[in-house]
C-alpha positions as CSV (number, residue, x, y, z in Angstrom):
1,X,1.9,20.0,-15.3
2,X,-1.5,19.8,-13.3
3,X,-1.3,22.0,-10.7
4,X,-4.6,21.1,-8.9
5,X,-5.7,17.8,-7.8
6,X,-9.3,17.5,-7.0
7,X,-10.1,14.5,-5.3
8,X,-13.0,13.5,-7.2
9,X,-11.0,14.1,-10.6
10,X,-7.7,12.2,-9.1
11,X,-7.2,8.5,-11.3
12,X,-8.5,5.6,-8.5
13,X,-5.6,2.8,-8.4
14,X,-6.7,-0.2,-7.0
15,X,-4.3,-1.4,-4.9
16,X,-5.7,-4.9,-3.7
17,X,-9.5,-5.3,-2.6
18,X,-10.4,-2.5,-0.4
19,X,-7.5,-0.8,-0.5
20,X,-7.2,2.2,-3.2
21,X,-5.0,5.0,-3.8
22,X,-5.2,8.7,-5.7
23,X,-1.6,9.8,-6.4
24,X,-1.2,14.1,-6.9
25,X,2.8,14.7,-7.6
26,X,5.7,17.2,-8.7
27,X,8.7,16.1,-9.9
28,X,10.0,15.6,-6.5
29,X,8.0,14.8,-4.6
30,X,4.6,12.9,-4.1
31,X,1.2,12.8,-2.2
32,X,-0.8,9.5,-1.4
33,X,-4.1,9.8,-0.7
34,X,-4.8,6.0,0.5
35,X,-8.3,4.4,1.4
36,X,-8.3,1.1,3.1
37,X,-12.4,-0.2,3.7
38,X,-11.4,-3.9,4.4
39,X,-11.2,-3.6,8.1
40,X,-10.8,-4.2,10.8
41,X,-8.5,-6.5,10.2
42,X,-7.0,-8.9,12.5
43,X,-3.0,-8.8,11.9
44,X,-1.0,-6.2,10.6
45,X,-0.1,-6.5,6.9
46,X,3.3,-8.0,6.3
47,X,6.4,-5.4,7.0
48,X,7.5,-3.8,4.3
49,X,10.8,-1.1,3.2
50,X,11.3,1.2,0.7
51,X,14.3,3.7,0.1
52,X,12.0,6.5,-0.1
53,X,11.4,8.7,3.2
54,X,7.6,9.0,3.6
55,X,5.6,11.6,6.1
56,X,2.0,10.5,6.4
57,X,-1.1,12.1,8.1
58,X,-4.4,10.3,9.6
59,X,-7.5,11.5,8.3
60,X,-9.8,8.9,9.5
61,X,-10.2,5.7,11.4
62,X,-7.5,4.0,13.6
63,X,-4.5,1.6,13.0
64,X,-1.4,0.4,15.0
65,X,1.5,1.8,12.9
66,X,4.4,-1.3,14.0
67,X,8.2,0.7,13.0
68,X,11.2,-2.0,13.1
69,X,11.3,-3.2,16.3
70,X,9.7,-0.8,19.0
71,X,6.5,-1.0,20.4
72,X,3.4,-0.4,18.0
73,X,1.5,3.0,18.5
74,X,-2.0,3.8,18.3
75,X,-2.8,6.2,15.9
76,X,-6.0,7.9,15.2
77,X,-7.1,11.1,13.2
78,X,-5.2,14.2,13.4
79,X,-1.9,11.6,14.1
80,X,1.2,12.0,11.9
81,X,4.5,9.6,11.5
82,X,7.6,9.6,9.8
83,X,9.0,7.0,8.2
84,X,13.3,7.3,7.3
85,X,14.7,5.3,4.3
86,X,14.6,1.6,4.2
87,X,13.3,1.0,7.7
88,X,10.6,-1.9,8.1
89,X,7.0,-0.5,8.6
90,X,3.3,-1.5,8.8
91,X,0.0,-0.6,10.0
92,X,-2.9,-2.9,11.3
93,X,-6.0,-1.5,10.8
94,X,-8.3,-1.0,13.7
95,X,-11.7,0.6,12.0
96,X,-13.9,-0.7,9.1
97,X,-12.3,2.4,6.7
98,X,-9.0,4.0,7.3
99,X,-7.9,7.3,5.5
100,X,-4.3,8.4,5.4
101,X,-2.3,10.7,3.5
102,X,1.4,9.3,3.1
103,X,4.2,11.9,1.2
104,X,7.0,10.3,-0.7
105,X,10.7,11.8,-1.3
106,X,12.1,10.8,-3.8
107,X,9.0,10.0,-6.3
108,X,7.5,6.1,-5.9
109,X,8.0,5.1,-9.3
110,X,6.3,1.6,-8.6
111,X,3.4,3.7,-7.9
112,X,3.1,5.2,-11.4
């Protein structure tokens, strides 16, 4: 196992244009180290679940984060959210690049 993962060495998946992702993981448990640089954009992405829980830090830029059905929040760097198991999420983002670091338990296999 690779116990370091410098950024500049991390594989770049890209996700869709303008949106790529480095992955750094254990075996239970995984960091996402996502770069978006198609915004602003003027909806939020479609909603979305997944059965993992996921923690995720801003790094840089801003985005409305929109969680089932309450109000959407403005989140900018230094913000953190939580995410439990299948509940409906997205983000809009509000900034030419966004930065985030989301954490996944269990593992996102469709991300490997």
């Amino acid at each position: 196992m690779k116990y370091v993962g410098k950024y500049d060495e991390l594989k770049v998946t890209k996700v869709a244009e303008g949106i790529q992702r480095r992955i750094v993981k254990t075996d239970n448990l995984m960091m996402v180290n996502v770069e978006f640089t198609d915004g602003p954009t003027t909806e939020p992405d479609p909603f979305h679940s997944h059965p993992h829980e996921q923690v995720s830090y801003m790094i840089e830029g801003e985005v409305y984060l929109f969680v089932g059905d309450e109000e959407k929040v403005h989140l900018k760097p230094g913000d953190h959210f939580a995410i439990p198991s299948d509940v409906p999420h997205t983000i809009q983002r509000l900034t030419p690049v966004v930065k985030l670091i989301d954490c996944f338990t269990p593992l996102r296999e469709d991300f490997l």
